[in-house]
N, C-alpha and C positions, 0 to 999 in steps of 0.2 A: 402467870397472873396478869401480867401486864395486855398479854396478848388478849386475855378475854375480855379486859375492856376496850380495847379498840376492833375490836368483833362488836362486843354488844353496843358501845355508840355505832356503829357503822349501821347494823341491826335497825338501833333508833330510828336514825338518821332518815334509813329505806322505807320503815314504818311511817314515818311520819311525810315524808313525800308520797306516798300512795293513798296514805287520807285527805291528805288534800288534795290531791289531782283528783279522786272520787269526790269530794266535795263541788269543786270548780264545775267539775262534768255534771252532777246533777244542777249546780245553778245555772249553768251553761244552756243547758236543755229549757229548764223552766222557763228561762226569761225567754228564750224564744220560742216555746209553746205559745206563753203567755202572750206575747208580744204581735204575733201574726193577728190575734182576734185583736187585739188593742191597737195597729195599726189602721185596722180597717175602720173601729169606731173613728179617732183620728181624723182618717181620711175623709170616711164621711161628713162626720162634723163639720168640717171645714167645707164643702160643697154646698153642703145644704145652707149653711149660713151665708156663703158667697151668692146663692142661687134665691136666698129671700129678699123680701121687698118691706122692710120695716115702716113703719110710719112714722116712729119717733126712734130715740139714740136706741141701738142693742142693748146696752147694759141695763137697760130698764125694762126688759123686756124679760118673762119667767118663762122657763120650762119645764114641765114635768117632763120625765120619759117615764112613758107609761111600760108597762108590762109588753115586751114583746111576742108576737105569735113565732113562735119554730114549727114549721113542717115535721109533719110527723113521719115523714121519709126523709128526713136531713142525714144522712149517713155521714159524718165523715172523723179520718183518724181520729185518737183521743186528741192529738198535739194540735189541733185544730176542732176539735167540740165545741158547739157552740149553741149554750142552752139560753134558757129566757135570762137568766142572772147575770152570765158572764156578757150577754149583749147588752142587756141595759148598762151595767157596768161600764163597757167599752164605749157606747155611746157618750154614756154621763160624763166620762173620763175626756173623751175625746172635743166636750163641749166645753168645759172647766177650764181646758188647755189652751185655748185657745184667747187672743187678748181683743179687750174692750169685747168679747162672747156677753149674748146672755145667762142671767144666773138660770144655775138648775137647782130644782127644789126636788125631794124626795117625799112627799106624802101625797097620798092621793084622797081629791075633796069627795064625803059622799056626794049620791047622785044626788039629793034636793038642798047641797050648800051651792049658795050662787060664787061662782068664778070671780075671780079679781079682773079688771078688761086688761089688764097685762099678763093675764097665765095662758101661756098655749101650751097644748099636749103635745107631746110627738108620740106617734105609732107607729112602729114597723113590724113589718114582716119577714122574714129569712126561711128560702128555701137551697136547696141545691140542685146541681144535674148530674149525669152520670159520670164517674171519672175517668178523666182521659189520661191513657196511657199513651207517653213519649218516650224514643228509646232511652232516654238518661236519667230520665224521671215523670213521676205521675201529676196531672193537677187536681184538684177538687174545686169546681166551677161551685159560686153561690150566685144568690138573687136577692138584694135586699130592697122591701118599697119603706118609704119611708113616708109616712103625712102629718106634718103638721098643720093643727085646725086650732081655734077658740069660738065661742059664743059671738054671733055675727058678724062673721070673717069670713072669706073663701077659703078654703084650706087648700095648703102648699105641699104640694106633692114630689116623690124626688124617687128615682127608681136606680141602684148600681148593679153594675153585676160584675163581678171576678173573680178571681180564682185563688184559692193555696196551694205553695208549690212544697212539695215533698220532700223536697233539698232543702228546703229553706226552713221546712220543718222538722228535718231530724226524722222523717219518718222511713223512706226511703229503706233503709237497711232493717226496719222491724218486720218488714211486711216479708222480705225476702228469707 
């Protein structure tokens, strides 16, 4: 009698570490699915605001991000998809994060409400190129333009382009 409860705690014990190592593994994976498109908003962010020419303080300064365009040939793994939501997302995210940033607003004005002189748009656009195989691992090169404009303004324009790496994404061993 005795022996089979220290079978079935032991039993327990097994169960209960393989759920959680499957747990850890799938948030494991998410967060850095998640995290490669979220870094790149981020990254951006921060360029783009580095790269403007305000005319009064940031913080008073709005931005919508508007609806971006995705290439209709954007091909790339799920662990780096990246559609109009999760960009605007990452952008939005990546502009929030940053201090004394301007605020980001999330409604878009119709076309015959007049603009506040402090909302600028941002538009971008995300495309990709074809992927490059290396012998340890593959990249998935993008393209993203970025313009922010307002109602009698120049608009500021900003172009990146880089890659996800397949290590970095977890991808690497699904493809094989």
């Amino acid at each position: 009698m005795r022996a089979t409860g220290t079978y079935g705690a032991c039993l327990c014990a097994l169960l209960a570490m393989a759920l959680v190592g499957c747990a850890s593994r799938g948030f494991d994976e998410q967060s850095r699915q998640r995290d490669a498109v979220q870094r790149m908003g981020a990254d951006v962010a921060e360029r783009l605001i580095e790269a403007t020419q305000w005319d009064d303080q940031t913080v008073n300064q709005l931005i919508l991000v508007a609806r971006p365009s995705i290439a209709p040939d954007a091909q790339l793994p799920e662990a780096a998809r990246v559609d109009a939501a999760r960009l605007s997302s990452a952008l939005s995210r990546g502009l929030l994060a940053l201090p004394d940033a301007p605020q980001v607003i999330g409604w878009a004005p119709q076309e015959q409400q007049p603009l506040a002189p402090q909302l600028w748009i941002l538009d971008s656009s995300f495309s990709t190129g074809p992927t490059l195989g290396l012998s340890d691992r593959e990249l998935y090169p993008y393209h993203l333009e970025l313009k922010l404009h307002r109602a009698g303004r120049p608009a500021i324009t900003f172009e990146t382009d880089g890659a996800f790496d397949s290590l970095a994404l977890g991808t690497l061993d699904e493809q094989r």
